[in-house]
PATI-499499 format. One record per residue (C-alpha): x, y negated, z. Coordinates in steps of 0.2 Angstrom, whole numbers, padded with zeros to 4 digits, always signed. Layout:
BEGIN
XYZ/...
This chain:
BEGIN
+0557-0255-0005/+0543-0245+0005/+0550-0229+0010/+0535-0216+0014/+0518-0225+0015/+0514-0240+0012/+0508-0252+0024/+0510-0269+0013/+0522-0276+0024/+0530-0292+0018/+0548-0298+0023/+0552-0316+0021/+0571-0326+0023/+0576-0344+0027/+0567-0354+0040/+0552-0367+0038/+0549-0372+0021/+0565-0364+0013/+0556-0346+0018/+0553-0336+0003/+0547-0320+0002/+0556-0306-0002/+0551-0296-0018/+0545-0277-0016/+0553-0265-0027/+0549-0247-0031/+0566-0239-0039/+0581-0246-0033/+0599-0241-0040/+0611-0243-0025/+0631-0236-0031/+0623-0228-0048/+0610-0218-0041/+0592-0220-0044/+0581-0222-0026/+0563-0219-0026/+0550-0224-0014/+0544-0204-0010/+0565-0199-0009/+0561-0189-0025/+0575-0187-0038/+0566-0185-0051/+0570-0202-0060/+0589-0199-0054/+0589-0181-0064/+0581-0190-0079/+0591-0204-0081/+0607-0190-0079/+0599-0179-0092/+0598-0192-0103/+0615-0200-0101/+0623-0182-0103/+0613-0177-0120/+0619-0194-0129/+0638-0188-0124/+0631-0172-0135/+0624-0180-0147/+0642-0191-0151/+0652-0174-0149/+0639-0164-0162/+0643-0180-0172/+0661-0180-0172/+0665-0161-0172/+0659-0149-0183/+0666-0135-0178/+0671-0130-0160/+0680-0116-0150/+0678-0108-0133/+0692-0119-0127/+0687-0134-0134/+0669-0134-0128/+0675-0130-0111/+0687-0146-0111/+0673-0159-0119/+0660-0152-0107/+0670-0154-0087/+0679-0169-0095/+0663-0181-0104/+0647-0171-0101/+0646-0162-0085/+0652-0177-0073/+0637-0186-0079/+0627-0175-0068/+0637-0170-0055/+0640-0187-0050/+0635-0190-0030/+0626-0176-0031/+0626-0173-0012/+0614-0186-0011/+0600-0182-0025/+0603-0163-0026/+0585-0158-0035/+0573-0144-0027/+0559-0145-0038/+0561-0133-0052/+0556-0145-0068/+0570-0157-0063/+0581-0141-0061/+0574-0136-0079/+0579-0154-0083/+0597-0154-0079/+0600-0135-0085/+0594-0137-0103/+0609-0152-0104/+0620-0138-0102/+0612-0124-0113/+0611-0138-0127/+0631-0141-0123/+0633-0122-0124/+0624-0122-0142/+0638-0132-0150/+0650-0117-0153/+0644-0109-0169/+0649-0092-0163/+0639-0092-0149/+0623-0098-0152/+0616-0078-0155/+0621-0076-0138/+0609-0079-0122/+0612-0093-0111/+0619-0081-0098/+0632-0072-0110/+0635-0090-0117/+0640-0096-0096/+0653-0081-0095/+0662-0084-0113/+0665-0099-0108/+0669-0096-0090/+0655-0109-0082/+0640-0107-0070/+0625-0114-0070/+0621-0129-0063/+0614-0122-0048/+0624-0111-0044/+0638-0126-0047/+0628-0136-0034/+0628-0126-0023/+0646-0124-0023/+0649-0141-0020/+0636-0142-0005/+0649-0127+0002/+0663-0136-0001/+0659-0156+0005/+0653-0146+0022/+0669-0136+0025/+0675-0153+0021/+0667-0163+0034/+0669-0150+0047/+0688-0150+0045/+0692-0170+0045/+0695-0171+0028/+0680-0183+0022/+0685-0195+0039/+0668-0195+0044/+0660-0188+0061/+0651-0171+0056/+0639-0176+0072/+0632-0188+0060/+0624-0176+0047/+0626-0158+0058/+0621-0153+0078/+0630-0140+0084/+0623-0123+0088/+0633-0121+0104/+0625-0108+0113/+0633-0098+0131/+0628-0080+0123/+0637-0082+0107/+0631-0083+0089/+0630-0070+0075/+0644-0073+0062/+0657-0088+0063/+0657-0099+0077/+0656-0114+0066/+0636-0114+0063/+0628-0130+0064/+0609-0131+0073/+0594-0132+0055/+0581-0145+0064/+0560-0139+0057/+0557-0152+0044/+0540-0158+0043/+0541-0165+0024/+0550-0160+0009/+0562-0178+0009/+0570-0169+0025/+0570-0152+0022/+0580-0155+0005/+0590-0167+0014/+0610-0164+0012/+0611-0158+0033/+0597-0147+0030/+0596-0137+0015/+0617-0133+0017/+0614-0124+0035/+0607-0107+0030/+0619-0105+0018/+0635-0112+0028/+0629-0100+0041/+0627-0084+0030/+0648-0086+0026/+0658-0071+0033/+0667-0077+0049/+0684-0071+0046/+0685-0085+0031/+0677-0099+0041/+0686-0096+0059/+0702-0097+0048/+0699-0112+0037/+0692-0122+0050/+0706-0118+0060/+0721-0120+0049/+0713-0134+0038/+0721-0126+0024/+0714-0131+0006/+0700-0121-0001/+0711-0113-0015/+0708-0100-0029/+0715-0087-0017/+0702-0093-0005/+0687-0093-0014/+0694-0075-0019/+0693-0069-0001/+0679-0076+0002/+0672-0068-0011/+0677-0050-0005/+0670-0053+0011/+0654-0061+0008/+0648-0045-0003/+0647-0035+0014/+0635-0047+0020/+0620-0052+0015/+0617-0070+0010/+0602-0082+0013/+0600-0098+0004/+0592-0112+0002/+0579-0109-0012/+0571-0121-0023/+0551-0124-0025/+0544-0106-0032/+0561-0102-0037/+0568-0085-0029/+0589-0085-0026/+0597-0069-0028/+0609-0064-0013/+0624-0064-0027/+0623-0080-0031/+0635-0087-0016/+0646-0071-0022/+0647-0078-0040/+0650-0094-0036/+0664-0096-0024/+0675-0083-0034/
């Protein structure tokens, strides 16, 4: 596979007159996720979409009425792992594959009778979910204080620089160094789109979990709830998409 442009390269293996070349392929599935020539994730949020809806479709099938409670359980046990799955690595920023992966979970919302009157937003806090971008954003939060604190066993210089600086920095002292990204591949990219909002955290939180390496527990997310709302917040936001400064808030408490 190609990645970028095109230069019609061909690769060959074995010597002499056992050489054959090698086939080009466009989309490649390496560990269950889709890899396109351009680095797009399109085909990745497709294929998730459509895995997840067909779990819906089984449960709308087999259930005919459902709670709160239940709804909650079938969806984080059957549905929602469908597309959370490595999602570090395929993280969507255009907003009709955002579109794609959130109407999964208004349709899973629609299967309680007693809440299809309701709005998708009303539907999320009766039965006590985010959306799915707010949920990804967590968990980019979470699998960077993980790699910054030895708990993934893999050397943070690999994905982050660090912003050492003699004059000191604004905020924790745990920010990593955002490169200028020249295409949308690398500016999307796990290392890059995680920085501005790894850097906005409130210092007390990060100096102390960094330092202790405790677990990132409910109580956690609680205070770093209290003290991210005396701060502003700037995130990574998708293509023509605007994110509120409350959204980190919401998400980590």
């Amino acid at each position: 596979m190609h990645i970028g442009y095109s230069f019609q390269t061909k690769y060959y293996m074995g010597e002499d007159s056992a050489r054959k070349i090698l086939e080009s392929v466009h989309p490649e599935r390496d560990l269950g996720v889709i890899i396109a020539s351009d680095l797009k994730s399109s085909s990745q949020c497709l294929k998730s979409a459509a895995t997840a809806m067909k779990v819906i479709a089984m449960v709308r099938r087999s259930f005919r009425n459902l709670d709160i409670a239940d709804i909650r359980l079938i969806y984080k046990t059957y549905i929602r792992l469908h597309m959370e799955f490595c999602i570090q690595a395929w993280s969507p920023h255009f907003v009709k594959d955002i579109d794609v992966l959130e109407r999964v979970q208004k349709a899973a919302t629609n299967l309680v009778p007693m809440l299809r009157s309701c709005s998708y937003a009303t539907r999320l806090q009766m039965i006590g979910i985010t959306s799915m971008e707010e949920k990804r954003l967590r968990r980019d939060m979470i699998e960077v204080y993980k790699l910054l604190t030895g708990k993934e066993q893999i050397d943070h210089r690999q994905f982050f620089n660090s912003a050492d600086t003699p004059y000191g920095l604004r905020g924790h002292e745990k920010k990593p160094w955002k490169d200028r990204s020249r295409l949308d591949s690398r500016k999307y990219f796990f290392s890059q789109r995680v920085v501005n909002g790894w850097n906005s955290l409130p210092a007390k939180v990060v100096n102390q979990l960094t330092a202790s390496r405790t677990p990132m527990t409910a109580t956690t997310a609680k205070i770093w709830t209290t003290e991210a709302d005396q701060l502003p917040v700037h995130l990574p936001t998708s293509t023509s998409r605007p994110t509120g400064t409350s959204t980190l808030n919401r998400i980590l408490g």
